[in-house]
C-alpha positions as CSV (number, residue, x, y, z in Angstrom):
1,X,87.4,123.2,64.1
2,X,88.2,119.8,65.8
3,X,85.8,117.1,64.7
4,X,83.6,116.0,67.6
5,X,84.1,112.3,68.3
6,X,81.5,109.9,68.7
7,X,79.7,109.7,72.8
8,X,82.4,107.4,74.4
9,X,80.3,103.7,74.5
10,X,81.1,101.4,77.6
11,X,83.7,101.6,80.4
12,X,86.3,104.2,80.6
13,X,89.2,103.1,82.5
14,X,91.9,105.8,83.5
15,X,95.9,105.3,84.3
16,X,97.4,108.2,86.2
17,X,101.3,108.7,86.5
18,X,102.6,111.2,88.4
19,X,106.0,111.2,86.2
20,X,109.2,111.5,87.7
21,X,107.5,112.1,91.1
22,X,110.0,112.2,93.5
23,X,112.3,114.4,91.7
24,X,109.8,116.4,90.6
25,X,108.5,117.1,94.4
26,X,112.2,118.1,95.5
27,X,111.9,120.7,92.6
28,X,108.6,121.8,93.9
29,X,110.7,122.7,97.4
30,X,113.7,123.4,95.3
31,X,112.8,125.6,92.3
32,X,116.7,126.1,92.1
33,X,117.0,122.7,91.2
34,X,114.4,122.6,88.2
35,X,116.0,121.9,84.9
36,X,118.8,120.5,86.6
37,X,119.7,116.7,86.3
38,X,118.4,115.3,90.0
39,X,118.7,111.9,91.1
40,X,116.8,110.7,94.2
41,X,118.8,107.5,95.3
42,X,121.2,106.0,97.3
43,X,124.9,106.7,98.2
44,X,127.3,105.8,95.3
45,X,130.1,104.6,97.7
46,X,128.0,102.4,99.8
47,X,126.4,100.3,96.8
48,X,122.8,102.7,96.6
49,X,120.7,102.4,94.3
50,X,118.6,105.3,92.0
51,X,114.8,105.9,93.1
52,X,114.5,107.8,90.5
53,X,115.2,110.5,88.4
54,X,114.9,113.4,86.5
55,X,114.1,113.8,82.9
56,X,117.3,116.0,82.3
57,X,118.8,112.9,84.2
58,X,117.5,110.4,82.3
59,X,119.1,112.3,78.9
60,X,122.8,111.3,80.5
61,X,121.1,107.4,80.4
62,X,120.3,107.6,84.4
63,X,117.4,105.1,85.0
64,X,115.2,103.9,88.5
65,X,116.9,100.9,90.0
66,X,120.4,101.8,88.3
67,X,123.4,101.4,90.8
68,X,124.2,104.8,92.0
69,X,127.8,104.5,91.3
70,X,126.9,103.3,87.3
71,X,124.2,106.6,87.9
72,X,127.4,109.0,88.8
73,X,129.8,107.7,85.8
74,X,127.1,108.9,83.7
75,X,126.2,111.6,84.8
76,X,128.7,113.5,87.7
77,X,127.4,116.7,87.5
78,X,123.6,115.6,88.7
79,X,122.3,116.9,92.1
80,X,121.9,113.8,94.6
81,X,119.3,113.5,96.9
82,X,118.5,110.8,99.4
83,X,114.3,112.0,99.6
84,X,112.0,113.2,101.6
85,X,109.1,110.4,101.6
86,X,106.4,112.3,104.1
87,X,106.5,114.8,101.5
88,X,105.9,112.4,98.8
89,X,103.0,111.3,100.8
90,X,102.2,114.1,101.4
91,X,101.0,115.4,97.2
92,X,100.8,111.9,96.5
93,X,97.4,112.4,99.2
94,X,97.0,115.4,97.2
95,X,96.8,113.9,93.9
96,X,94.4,111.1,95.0
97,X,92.3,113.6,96.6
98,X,91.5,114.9,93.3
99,X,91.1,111.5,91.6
100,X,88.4,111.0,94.4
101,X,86.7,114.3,93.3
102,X,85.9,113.3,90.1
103,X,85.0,109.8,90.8
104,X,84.2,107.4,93.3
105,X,86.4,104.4,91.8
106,X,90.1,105.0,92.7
107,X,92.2,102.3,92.4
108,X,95.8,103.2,94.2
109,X,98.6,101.3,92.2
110,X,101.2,102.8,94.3
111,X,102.5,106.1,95.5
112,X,102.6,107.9,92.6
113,X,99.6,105.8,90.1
114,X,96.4,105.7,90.1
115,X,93.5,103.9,87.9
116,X,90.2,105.5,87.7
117,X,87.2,104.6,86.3
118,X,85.5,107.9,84.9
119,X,82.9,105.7,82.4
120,X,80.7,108.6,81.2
121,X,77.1,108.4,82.7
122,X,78.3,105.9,85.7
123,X,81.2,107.3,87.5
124,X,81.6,110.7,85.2
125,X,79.2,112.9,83.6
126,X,81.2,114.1,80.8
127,X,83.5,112.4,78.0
128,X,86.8,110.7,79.5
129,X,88.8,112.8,77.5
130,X,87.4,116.1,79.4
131,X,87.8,114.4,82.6
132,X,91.4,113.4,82.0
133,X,92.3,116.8,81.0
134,X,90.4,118.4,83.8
135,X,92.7,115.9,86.3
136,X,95.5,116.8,84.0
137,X,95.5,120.7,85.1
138,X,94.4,120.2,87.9
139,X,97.4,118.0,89.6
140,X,99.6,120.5,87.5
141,X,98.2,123.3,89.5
142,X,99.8,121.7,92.9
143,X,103.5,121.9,91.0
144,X,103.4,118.6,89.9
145,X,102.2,116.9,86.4
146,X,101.2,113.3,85.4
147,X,100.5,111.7,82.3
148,X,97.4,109.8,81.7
149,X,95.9,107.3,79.5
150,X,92.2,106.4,78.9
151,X,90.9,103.1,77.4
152,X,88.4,100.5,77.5
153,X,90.4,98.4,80.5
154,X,93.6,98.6,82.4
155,X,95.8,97.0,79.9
156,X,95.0,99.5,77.3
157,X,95.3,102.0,80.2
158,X,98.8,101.5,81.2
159,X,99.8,101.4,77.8
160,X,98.4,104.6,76.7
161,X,100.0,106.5,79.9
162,X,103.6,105.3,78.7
163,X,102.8,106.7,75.2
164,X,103.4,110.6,76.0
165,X,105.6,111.4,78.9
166,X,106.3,113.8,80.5
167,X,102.7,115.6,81.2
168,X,101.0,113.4,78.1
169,X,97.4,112.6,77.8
170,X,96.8,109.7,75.2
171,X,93.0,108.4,74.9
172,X,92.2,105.4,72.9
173,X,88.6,105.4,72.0
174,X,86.1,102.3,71.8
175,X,86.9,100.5,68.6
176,X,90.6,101.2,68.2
177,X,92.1,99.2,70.4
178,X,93.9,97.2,68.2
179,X,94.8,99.3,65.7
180,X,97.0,101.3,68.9
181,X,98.2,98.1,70.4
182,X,99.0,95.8,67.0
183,X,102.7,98.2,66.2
184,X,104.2,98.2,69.9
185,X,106.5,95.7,70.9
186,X,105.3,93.6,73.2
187,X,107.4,94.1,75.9
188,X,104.8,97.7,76.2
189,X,102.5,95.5,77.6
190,X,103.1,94.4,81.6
191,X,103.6,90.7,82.7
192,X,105.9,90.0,79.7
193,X,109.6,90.3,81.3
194,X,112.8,90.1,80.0
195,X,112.7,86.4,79.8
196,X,109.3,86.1,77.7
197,X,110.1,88.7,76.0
198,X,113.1,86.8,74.3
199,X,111.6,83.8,74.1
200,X,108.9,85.6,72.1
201,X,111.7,86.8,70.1
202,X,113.3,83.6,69.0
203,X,109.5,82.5,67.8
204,X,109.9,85.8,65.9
205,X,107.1,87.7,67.9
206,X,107.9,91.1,68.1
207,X,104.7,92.8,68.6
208,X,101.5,93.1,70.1
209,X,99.5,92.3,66.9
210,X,102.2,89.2,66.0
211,X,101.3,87.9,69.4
212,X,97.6,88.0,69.1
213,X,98.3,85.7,66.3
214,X,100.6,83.3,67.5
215,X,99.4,79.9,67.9
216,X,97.9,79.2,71.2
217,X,100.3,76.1,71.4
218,X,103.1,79.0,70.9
219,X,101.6,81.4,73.9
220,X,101.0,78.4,76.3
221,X,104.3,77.1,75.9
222,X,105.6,80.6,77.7
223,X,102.5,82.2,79.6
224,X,101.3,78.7,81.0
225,X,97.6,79.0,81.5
226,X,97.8,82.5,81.0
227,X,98.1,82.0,77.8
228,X,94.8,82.9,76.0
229,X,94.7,85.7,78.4
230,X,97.8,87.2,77.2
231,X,95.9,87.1,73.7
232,X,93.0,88.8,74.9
233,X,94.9,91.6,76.6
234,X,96.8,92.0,72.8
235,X,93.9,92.5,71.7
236,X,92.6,95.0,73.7
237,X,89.6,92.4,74.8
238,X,90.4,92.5,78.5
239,X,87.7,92.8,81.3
240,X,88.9,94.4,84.2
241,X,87.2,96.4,87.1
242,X,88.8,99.3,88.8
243,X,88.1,98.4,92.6
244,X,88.6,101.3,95.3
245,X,90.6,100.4,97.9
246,X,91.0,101.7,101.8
247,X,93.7,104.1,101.5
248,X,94.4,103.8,105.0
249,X,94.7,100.1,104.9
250,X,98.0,98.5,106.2
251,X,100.5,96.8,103.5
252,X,101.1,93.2,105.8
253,X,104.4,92.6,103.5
254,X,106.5,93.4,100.2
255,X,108.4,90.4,99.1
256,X,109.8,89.5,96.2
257,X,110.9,85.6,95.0
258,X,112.1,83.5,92.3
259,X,112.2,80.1,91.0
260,X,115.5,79.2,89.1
261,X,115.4,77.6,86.1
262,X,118.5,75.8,87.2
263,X,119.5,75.1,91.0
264,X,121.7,77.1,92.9
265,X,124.4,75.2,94.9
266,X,127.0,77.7,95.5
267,X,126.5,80.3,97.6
268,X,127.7,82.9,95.8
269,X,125.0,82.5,93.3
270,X,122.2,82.2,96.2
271,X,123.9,85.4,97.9
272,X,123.9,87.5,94.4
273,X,119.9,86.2,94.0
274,X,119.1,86.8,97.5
275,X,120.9,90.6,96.9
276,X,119.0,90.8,93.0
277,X,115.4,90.2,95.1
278,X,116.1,92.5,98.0
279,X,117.3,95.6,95.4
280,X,113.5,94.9,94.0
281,X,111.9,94.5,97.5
282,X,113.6,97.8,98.1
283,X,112.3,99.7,95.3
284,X,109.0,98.6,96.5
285,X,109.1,100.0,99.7
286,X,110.6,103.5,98.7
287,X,108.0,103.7,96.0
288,X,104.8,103.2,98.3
289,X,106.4,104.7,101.4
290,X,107.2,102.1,104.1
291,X,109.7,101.5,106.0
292,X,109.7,97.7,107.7
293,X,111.1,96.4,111.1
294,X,111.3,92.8,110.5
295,X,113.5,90.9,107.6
296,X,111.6,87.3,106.0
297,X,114.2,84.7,104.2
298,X,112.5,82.0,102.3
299,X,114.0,79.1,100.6
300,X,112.9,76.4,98.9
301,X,114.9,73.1,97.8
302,X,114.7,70.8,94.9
303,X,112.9,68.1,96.8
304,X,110.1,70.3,97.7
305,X,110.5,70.7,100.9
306,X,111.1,75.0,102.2
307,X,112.4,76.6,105.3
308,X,111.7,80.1,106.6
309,X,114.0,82.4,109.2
310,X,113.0,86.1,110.5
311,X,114.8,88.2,112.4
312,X,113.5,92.0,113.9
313,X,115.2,95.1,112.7
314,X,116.4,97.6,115.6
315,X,114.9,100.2,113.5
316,X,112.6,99.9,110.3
317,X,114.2,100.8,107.3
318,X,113.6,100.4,103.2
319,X,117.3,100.3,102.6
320,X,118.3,97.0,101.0
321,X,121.7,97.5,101.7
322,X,120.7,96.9,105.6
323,X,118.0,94.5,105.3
324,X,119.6,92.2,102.7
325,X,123.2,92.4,104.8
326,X,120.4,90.5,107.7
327,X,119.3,88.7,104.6
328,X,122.8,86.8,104.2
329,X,123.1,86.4,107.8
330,X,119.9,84.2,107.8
331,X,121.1,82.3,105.1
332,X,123.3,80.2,107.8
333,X,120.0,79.4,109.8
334,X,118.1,77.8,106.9
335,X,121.2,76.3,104.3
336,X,124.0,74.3,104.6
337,X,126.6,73.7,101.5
338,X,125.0,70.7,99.4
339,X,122.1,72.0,99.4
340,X,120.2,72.5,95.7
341,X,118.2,75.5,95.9
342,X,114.8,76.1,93.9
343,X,113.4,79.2,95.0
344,X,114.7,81.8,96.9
345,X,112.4,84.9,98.5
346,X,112.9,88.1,100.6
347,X,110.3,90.3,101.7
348,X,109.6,93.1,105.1
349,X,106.9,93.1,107.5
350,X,106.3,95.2,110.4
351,X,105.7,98.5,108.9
352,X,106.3,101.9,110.6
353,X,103.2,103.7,108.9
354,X,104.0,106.9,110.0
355,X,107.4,107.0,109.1
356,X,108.8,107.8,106.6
C-alpha cells in the first residue's frame, strides 16, 4: 500500500497541456495516421514554418517553429498537414469545458493550456492530486491527453507540467518546492531566454538552486528590477492568483518587438529582424486560433523618437509569409537609409473570430 500524504495545506495551482495538440487532433480524425511522424506546418518550398508536431516527429529532431524545409531534411517520410484550426477550437472548447467542471477558476493560457486553481476546500473538494487525475482521464476520454502539473503557484506549475510528457501528471506538494526546482537548469523556468540564460552561464549559474543564491547585484545586473523576483520564483516562493477570464473576449492584437542591443542600419538586418518577429507573431496566432486583417509596423530610432504604418489585409490570414511580405513593404513608409534603428515591432489586428 501507497503511503497517504499529508491533507495538501494552501493554494493548489494546476498547469494543463494538451501535448502535441494539433497533431494529436488530426490523429483523432485520422486514426490511420497515429504512430506515424505528422507535422502540422507550413509548405517547405514556400519558406513554412512547423506548428507543431508529433512525438514520433519529434524523435527525427522536428521541433515547433522549425523551418519546414530544415523539418523535411530530417525527417522526409513524415505526413504534412497544413491544419484544421475550427477543429482545434473545437476540443480545445472541450477541454476547457471540463476544467470549468471541476472548478470555477480557469485561467486560458492559450489554445491548448490551461491553469486551474483546484486548492482543496476552496475551489475543489478533494486532494489536487485526485482532481488532476480525474481531469487527466477525463480529456483522455475525448481522444486526446495532456500532461499536468500541480504546485503551490504558477511557476512551480509550468515546471511540473514539462516534467512528464506525453500524458504525465507530476504534483509537487507543499514543502518541496525547492528540493524539485534546485537540480533543473534554469532555463526550465520561463522569462529566462536564450540571452539570460548565457549570461547566467558565464557567472557559472546553471541551475535553479545556484540562481537562488546568486548575489542580488549578480541577478539585477540581467533581470533589471525583476531581479529579486526571479529569486523568489527559484525558490518556489511566488504568489500568483489564477484569474478566470471571458472566453469569449476578443484578442485586440498579437505583436511581437525587440530592442537591439546594437542598432540596425542596414536593411538587411532590419528586414531579417522584422521577418525573425513576424515568424513569432505567427506562431501566436496559429496557436490561439486567429486569423487578422490588418498588418502593424513599429519602429523606433536611436534618438527616441518612433513611427508607426498599417495597412488592411484583403483577407485575414496567420501566415507570416503574407503578412511580413506587407511587413517589408511598410518598411519604405516609416525608414529611409541612415537611419539607426532601436526597436523594431510587428503585430495583427482585426481578427476574424469565426474563422479559422
Amino acid at each position: 500500500m501507497g503511503v497517504t500524504p499529508p491533507p495538501w495545506t494552501g493554494p493548489a495551482v494546476g498547469l494543463m497541456d494538451l501535448d502535441a495538440f494539433f497533431a494529436s487532433v488530426e490523429m483523432l480524425d485520422h486514426p490511420e495516421w497515429r504512430g506515424k511522424p505528422l507535422i502540422v506546418g507550413g509548405n517547405a518550398d514556400s519558406r513554412g514554418v512547423v506548428s507543431t508536431c508529433s512525438y514520433e516527429a519529434r524523435r527525427f529532431g522536428v521541433r515547433s517553429a522549425m523551418a519546414s524545409a530544415e523539418a523535411r531534411r530530417l525527417c522526409p517520410q513524415a505526413i504534412w498537414t497544413h491544419g484544421h484550426f475550427d477543429r482545434y477550437r473545437e476540443v480545445s472548447a472541450q477541454v476547457m469545458a471540463i476544467l470549468a467542471e471541476e472548478t470555477p477558476r480557469v485561467e486560458r493560457v492559450s489554445i491548448d493550456e490551461a491553469f486551474i486553481d483546484i486548492t482543496p476546500g476552496r475551489f475543489a473538494p478533494e486532494d489536487p492530486l485526485l482532481v488532476a487525475r480525474r481531469i487527466s482521464d477525463r480529456v483522455a476520454a475525448l481522444g486526446v491527453t495532456c500532461s499536468i502539473g500541480v504546485g503551490c503557484n504558477k511557476t512551480v506549475a509550468k515546471i511540473a507540467s514539462e516534467r512528464d510528457k506525453p500524458f504525465g501528471l507530476t504534483i509537487v506538494r507543499p514543502g518541496t518546492e525547492q528540493r524539485f526546482l534546485a537540480a533543473l537548469p534554469v532555463s526550465a523556468m520561463s522569462g529566462i531566454g536564450r540571452s539570460a540564460e548565457e549570461r547566467l552561464r558565464r557567472m557559472r549559474i546553471y541551475t535553479l538552486g545556484e540562481l537562488s543564491r546568486a548575489p542580488e547585484s549578480t541577478l539585477a545586473s540581467i533581470f533589471g528590477v525583476n531581479g529579486e523576483r526571479m529569486r523568489q520564483r527559484a525558490l518556489g516562493l511566488e504568489i500568483s492568483e489564477v484569474t478566470s477570464l471571458d472566453e469569449e473576449r476578443e484578442v485586440k492584437s498579437v505583436s511581437n518587438e525587440r530592442t537591439f542591443a546594437k542598432d540596425l542600419t542596414e536593411r538587411g538586418d532590419i528586414e531579417a529582424a522584422i521577418a525573425l518577429l513576424g515568424e513569432s507573431v505567427g506562431r501566436r496566432l496559429r496557436r490561439q486560433g486567429l486569423t487578422g486583417a490588418t498588418v502593424t509596423l513599429k519602429l523606433k530610432y536611436s534618438y527616441g523618437s518612433g513611427r508607426t504604418a498599417q495597412r488592411r489585409l484583403p483577407h485575414p490570414t496567420d501566415d507570416e509569409n503574407i503578412f511580413v511580405a506587407v511587413a517589408l513593404e511598410l518598411l519604405d513608409n516609416i525608414w529611409q537609409e541612415g537611419m539607426h534603428v532601436r526597436l523594431a515591432g510587428i503585430g495583427m489586428s482585426d481578427f476574424d473570430h469565426q474563422g479559422g
